[in-house]
N, C-alpha and C positions, 0 to 999 in steps of 0.2 A: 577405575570404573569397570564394572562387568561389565560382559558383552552382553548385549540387547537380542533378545529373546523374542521370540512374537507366539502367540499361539496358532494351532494349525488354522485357523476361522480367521485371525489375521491375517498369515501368511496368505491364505488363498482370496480375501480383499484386494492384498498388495498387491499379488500377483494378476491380478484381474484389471488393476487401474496400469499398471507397465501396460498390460498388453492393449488395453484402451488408449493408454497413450501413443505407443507406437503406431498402433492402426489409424487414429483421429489425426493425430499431428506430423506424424514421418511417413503413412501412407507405406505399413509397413507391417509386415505380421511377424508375433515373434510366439515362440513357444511358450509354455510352461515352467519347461527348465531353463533355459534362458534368462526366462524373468526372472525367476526366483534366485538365481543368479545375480543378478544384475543388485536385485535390493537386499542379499546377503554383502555386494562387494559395498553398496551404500553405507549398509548397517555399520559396518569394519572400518570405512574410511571416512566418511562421512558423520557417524552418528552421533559422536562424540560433541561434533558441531552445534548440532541442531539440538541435544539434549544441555550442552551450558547454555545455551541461549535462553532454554527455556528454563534452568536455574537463575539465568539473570533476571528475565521476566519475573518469574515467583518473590528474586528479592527485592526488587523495586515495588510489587504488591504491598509486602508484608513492612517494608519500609515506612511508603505512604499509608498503611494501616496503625501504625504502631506513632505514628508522627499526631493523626487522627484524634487514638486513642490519649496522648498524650496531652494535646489540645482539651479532648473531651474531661480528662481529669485536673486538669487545672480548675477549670471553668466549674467544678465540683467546690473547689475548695471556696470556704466561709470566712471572710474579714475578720483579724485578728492583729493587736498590736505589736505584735514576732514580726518581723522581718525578714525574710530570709535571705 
């Protein structure tokens, strides 16, 4: 897997929700670079996580889509004395 990229307009979101977070919930002020710290060390150890997760999610979509489709094309076919 490549490593996970964010654009600058990202980064400075991400970096903006760390520092909401610490202030709202640990009553805590943290820098700029700190944070962006903090969800560079996520991105490396972390991200790998949260990106199969969301490869598993995508194949269970595409599964129950194709299961669907599957269903839908049966349901297509015209009575005939073949057997299959």
């Amino acid at each position: 897997m490549k490593p996970i990229k964010f654009s600058r307009e990202e980064t400075k979101a991400i970096v903006g929700e760390i520092q909401d977070y610490f202030r709202e919930e640990l009553d805590q002020d943290i820098g700029a670079i700190p944070a962006e710290m903090l969800m560079l060390f996520f991105a490396d150890k972390m991200g790998a996580y949260y990106y199969n997760r969301g490869v598993y999610d995508a194949q269970g979509v595409i599964r129950e889509r194709i299961e669907n489709l599957t269903d839908e094309l049966f349901a297509l076919e015209q009575p005939t004395k073949h057997l299959r």
